[in-house]
C-alpha positions as CSV (number, residue, x, y, z in Angstrom):
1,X,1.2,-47.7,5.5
2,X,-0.6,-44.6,4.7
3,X,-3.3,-42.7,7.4
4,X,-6.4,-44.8,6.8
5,X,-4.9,-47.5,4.1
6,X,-5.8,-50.2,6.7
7,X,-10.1,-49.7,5.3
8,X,-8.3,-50.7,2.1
9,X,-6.3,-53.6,2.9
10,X,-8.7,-54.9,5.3
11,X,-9.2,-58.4,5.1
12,X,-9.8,-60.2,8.5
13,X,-11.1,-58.8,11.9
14,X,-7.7,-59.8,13.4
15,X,-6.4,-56.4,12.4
16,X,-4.2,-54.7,15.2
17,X,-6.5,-51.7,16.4
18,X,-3.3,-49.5,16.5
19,X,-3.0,-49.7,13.0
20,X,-6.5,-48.9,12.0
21,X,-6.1,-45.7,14.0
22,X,-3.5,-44.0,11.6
23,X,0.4,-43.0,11.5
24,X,-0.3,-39.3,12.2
25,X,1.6,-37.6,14.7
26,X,-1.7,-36.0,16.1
27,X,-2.8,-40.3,17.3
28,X,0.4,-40.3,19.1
29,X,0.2,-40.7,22.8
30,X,2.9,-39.7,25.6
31,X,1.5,-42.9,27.7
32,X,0.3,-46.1,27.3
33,X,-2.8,-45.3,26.4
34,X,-4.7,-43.8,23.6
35,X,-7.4,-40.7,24.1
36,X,-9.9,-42.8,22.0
37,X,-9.4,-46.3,25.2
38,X,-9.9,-42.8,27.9
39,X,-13.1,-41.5,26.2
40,X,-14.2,-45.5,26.2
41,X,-13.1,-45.9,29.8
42,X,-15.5,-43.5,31.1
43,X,-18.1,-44.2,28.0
44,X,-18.3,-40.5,27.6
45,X,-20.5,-40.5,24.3
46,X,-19.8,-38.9,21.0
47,X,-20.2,-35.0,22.4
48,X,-18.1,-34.8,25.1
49,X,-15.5,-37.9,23.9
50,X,-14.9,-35.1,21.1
51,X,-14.5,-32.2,23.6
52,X,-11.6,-34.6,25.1
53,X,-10.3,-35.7,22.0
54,X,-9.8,-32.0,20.4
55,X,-8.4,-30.6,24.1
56,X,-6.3,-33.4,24.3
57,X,-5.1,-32.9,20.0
58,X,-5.1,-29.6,19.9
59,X,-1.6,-28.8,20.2
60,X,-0.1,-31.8,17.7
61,X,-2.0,-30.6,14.3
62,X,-0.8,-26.8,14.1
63,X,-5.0,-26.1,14.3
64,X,-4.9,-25.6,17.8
65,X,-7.4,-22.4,17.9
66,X,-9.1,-24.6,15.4
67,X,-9.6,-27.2,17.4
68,X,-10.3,-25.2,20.6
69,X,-13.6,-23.9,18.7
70,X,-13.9,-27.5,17.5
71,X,-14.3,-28.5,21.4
72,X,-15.9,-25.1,22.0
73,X,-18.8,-25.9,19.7
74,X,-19.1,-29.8,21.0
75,X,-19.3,-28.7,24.5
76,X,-22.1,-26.4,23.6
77,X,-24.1,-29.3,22.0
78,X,-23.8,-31.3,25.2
79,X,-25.0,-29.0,27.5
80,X,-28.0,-28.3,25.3
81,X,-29.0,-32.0,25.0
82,X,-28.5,-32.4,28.6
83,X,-31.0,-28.7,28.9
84,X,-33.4,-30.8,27.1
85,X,-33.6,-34.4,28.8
86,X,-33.7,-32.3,32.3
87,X,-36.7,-30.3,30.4
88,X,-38.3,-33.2,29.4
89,X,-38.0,-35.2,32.3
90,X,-39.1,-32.0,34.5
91,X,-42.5,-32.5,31.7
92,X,-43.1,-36.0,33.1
93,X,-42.7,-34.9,36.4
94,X,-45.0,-32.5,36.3
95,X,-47.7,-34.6,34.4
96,X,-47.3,-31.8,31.2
C-alpha cells in the first residue's frame, strides 16, 4: 500500500491506525511509540505538536534545514498566541 492509499480504500472505522499513517521512512519510529501518540500524550496542540514533529523528522526526509525552519516558524506562532492570551487576559485584569 501506497503513502495515503488507506483515504482510498477506506471502508470501516476498524482500520489499524498504523496504516492510515503511511509507509514512509520519515513515520518510522526507533521505539514503541509514534511522535504523533507523544504530541497526544501531553495534548500539545497543533503549534507546538508540529515543532516536535519536525525536530523529531527532520533528519529522516533529506529536508532537514527545511524542516528546522518548518519548526523555526511554528515555534514563532506559539509564542505569539501565547503574547496575546497573556495581553488579553492582563486587559481583563486591569478592567481595559
Amino acid at each position: 500500500m501506497k503513502e495515503w492509499d488507506w483515504i482510498e480504500s477506506k471502508t470501516d472505522q476498524n482500520i489499524n491506525t498504523k496504516q492510515m499513517r503511511g509507509t514512509a521512512l520519515h513515520y518510522e519510529s526507533t521505539g514503541d511509540y509514534d511522535v504523533i501518540d507523544f504530541i497526544q500524550d501531553y495534548n500539545l496542540g497543533f503549534n507546538r505538536g508540529n515543532v516536535v514533529k519536525y525536530i523529531a523528522r527532520a533528519t529522516k526526509k533529506g529536508t532537514e534545514l527545511q524542516d528546522l525552519y518548518k519548526a523555526k516558524d511554528y515555534i514563532e506562532r506559539e509564542i505569539q498566541y501565547v503574547k496575546e492570551l497573556q495581553h488579553k487576559k492582563d486587559k481583563e485584569f486591569t478592567g481595559e
